[in-house]
N, C-alpha and C positions, 0 to 999 in steps of 0.2 A: 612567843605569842604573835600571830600576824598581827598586821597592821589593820585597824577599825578602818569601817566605809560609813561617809552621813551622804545623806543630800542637803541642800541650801533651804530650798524653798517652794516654788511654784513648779507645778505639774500640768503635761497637757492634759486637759480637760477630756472627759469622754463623751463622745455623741451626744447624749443623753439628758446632761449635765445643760441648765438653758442657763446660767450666770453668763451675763458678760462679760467678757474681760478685754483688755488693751491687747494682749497675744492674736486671739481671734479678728479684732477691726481693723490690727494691720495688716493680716495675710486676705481678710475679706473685703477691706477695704467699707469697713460698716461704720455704723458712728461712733463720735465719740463714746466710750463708756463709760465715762461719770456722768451723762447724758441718757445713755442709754439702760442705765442700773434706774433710774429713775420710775421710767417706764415700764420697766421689767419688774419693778416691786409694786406697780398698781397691779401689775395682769399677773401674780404669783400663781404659776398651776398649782391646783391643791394639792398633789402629790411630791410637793418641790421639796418637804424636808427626805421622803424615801429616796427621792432618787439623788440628795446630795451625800445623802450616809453612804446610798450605794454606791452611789463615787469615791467617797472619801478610802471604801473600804476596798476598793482594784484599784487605788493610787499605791494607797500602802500595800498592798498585797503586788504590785508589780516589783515595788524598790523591793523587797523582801525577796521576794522569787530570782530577783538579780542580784543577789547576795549582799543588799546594803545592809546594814547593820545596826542604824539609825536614822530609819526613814523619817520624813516629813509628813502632813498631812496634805500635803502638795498644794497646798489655799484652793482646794477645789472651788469653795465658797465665796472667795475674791473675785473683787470686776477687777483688782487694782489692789496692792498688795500694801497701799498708804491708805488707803480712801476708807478701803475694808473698816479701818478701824477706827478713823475720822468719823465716820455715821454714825461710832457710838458715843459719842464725847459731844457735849454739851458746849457753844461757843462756836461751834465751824458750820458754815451758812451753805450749804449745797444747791442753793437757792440762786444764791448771790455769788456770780462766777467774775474771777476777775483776771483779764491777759496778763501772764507772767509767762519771760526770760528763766527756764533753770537749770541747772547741772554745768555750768558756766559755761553756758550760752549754747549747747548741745540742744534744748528741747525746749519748744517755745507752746502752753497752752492755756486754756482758760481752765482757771481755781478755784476751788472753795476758797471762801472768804472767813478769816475769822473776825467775829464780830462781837465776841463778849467772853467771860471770863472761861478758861478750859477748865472743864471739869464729867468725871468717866460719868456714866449712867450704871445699868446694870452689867453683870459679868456678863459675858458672851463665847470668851477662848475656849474655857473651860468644856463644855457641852462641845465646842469642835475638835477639843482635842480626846475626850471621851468617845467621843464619836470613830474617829480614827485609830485607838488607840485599841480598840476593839478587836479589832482585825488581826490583833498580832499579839506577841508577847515578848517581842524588841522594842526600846521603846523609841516613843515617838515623839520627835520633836516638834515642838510649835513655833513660830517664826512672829516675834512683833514687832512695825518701824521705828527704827530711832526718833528724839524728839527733832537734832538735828536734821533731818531727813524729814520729815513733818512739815517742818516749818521751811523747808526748802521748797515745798511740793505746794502749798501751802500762800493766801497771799492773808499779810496779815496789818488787819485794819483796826487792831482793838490793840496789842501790849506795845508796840513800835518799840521793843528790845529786845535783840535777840536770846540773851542770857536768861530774861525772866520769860520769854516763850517757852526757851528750853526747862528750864524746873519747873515751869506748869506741867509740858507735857510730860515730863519725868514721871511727877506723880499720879497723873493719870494713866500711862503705863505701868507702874508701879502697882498700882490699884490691881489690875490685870494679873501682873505677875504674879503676886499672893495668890489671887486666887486659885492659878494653873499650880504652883506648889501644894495648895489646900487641899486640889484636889487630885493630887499624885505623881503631876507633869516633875520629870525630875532631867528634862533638855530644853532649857526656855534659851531661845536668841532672838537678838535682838540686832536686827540690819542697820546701817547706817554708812551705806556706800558714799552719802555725802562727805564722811571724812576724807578718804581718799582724793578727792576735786578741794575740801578746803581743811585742808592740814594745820592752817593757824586758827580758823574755830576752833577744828578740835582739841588740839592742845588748850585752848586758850576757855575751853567752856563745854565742849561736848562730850571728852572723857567723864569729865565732875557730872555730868548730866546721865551719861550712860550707867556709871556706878549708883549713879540714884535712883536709874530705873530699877535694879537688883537687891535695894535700901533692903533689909528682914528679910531677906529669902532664906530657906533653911540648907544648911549642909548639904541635903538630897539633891538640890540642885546645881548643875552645870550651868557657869555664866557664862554664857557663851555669845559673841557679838560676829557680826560678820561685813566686811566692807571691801565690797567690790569694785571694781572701775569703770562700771557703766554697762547696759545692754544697749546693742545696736539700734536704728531704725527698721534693719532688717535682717535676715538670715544669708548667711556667707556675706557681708560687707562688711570686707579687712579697712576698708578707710573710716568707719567710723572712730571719732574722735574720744581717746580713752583720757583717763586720769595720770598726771605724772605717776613714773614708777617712782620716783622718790618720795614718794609722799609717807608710803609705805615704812622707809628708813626713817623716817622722820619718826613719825607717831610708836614704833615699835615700842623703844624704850619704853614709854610713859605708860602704854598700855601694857606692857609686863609687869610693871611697878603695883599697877592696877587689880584691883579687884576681883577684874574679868578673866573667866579662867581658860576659855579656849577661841581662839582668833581665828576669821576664819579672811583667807587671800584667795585671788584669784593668781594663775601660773600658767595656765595651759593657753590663753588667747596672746601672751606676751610673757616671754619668762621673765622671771626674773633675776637677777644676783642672790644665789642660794647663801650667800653670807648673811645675806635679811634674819634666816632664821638662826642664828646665831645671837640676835640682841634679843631672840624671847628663849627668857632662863631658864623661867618658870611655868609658863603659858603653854597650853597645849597648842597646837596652831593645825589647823583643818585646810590641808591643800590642796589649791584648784588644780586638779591635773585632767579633765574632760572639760570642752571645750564647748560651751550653753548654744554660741551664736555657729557653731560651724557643724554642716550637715556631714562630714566626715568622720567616721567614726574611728577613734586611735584606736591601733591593734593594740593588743595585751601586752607585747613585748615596747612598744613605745612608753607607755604609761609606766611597764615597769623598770624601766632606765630612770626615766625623770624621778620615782620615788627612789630609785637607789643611792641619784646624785642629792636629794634631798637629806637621806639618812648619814649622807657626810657628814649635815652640819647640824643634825638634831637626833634626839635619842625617839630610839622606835615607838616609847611609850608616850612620847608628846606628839605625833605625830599622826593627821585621822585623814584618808585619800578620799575626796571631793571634788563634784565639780565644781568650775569657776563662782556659778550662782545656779539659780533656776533651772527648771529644764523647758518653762513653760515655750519658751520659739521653737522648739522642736516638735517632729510629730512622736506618736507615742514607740513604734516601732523601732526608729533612733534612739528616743530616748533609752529603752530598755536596753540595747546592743552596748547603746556607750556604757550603761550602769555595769553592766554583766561583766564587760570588758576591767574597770574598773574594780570590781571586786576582784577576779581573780588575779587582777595583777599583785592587788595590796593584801591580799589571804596569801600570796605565796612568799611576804616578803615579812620583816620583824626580826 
């Protein structure tokens, strides 16, 4: 069998598509967009749900056409891949912004405030991941933030602990999760690059948090979590400041021990010690071998070296070729060259 292709998460957005996102105000230099979504949800063009479907449905219909295997819904629909679903939870004040220091000390902005108890509102994934899911008969995965990651993003002025922020949000993800199982989502993941920057949370409270986001899910689904080491400020800047690679060794074990059944690393912007994958036993693990922040596209034959040094130290069938994270810094015509590139290096390999 060859080797499975996913993607992570974010897509670039097409023309079209008026969401704002953080991707967009840093190559346009526009406003903030937790700022800027504000505005944009007074002035909704009435035709905003057509032309987010119609988006949703050439995101997924590109990973497909470049042979991904398990496309994303590419968060057409996000200004902001936290925020997204911060709007719907009840307790986080969008109103009330407040200066925060975060990703250990990489990104300094103004936050939502939380200011009283967390708790979900109505479903929402579900109808986007229908939405997307439409388009194809691969299926599609949906991407929701960790709580740690939340709460990192996050200033918080109502729990002042971090453990009991994180099993609020747990189960206000959780709330979420069912419902995308309900309603046939059978790829739910669940981001939390925060691990990687702080490896003693996660050990210490954010694994126990992440398995509680997944509490009742049924068999059909894939637990899938993914923690990256940061996106740049910008596109091709090697000196942005990543996450120890060890952090990765650190956490492996626990998270193999774990619940979560497939991991997903980043490889391609910094390799890594391919013995990593050697401490998950059990754990599928989803590897970064395209590269989110850099405009050069790996040839076929690069990608398919790195998976081959990869199938050293793990068996083909735990093993799914990915890139690092998102695609959304990229334009679309990159994007699709690296996906293309990509599949056919991991369909020719297994």
């Amino acid at each position: 069998m060859p080797l499975l292709t996913t993607t992570i998460g974010s897509y670039p957005k097409p023309a079209y598509v008026p969401t704002p996102d953080w991707f967009r105000a840093r190559k346009l230099d526009l406003p903030d967009p937790t700022k800027a979504y504000d505005e944009f949800a007074r002035s909704q063009p009435g035709d905003l749900e057509r032309l987010l479907e119609r988006g949703s449905h050439e995101v997924v219909q590109d990973q497909v056409n470049a042979g991904v295997d398990i496309p994303t819904d590419g968060e057409v629909r996000r200004e902001n891949y936290i925020y997204y679903h911060c709007r719907e939870l009840d307790g986080i004040d969008f109103s009330q912004l407040t200066k925060k220091v975060m990703r250990a000390g990489t990104w300094e902005a103004e936050v939502p405030t939380i200011v009283g108890p967390i708790k979900p509102r109505d479903h929402f994934l579900p109808r986007d991941w229908q939405a997307a899911q439409s388009a194809t008969d691969r299926p599609v995965k949906i991407t929701l933030p960790g709580p740690l990651t939340i709460a990192d993003t996050v200033a918080d002025a109502y729990y002042q602990d971090e453990r009991l922020l994180g099993a609020a949000l747990a189960d206000a993800i959780n709330h979420e999760i069912q419902a995308l199982a309900e309603a046939g989502c059978t790829w739910i993941q669940v981001d939390e690059p925060v691990f990687a920057r702080e490896p003693e949370k996660a050990l210490a409270f954010g694994i126990e948090n992440l398995e509680r986001c997944f509490h009742g899910a049924p068999p059909s689904v894939t637990r899938s979590m993914h923690m990256c080491c940061g996106y740049p400020d910008m596109l091709d800047n090697e000196a942005y400041p990543k996450a120890d690679p060890n952090a990765y060794f650190s956490l492996a074990p626990t998270l193999d021990e774990s619940s979560i059944q497939a991991v997903s690393i980043e490889d391609a912007h910094r390799h890594n010690d391919l013995s990593l994958l050697e401490h998950f036993t059990d754990t599928q693990v989803i590897f970064g071998v395209i590269a989110i922040a850099r405009s050069r596209v790996e040839p076929v034959e690069e990608i398919s070296s790195r998976l081959a040094q990869a199938l050293e130290h793990i068996d083909a069938q735990r093993l799914i070729a990915a890139p690092d994270c998102g695609l959304g810094m990229l334009d679309r015509e990159t994007a699709v060259a690296k996906m293309s590139n990509l599949a056919t290096a991991a369909h020719a390999l297994g």
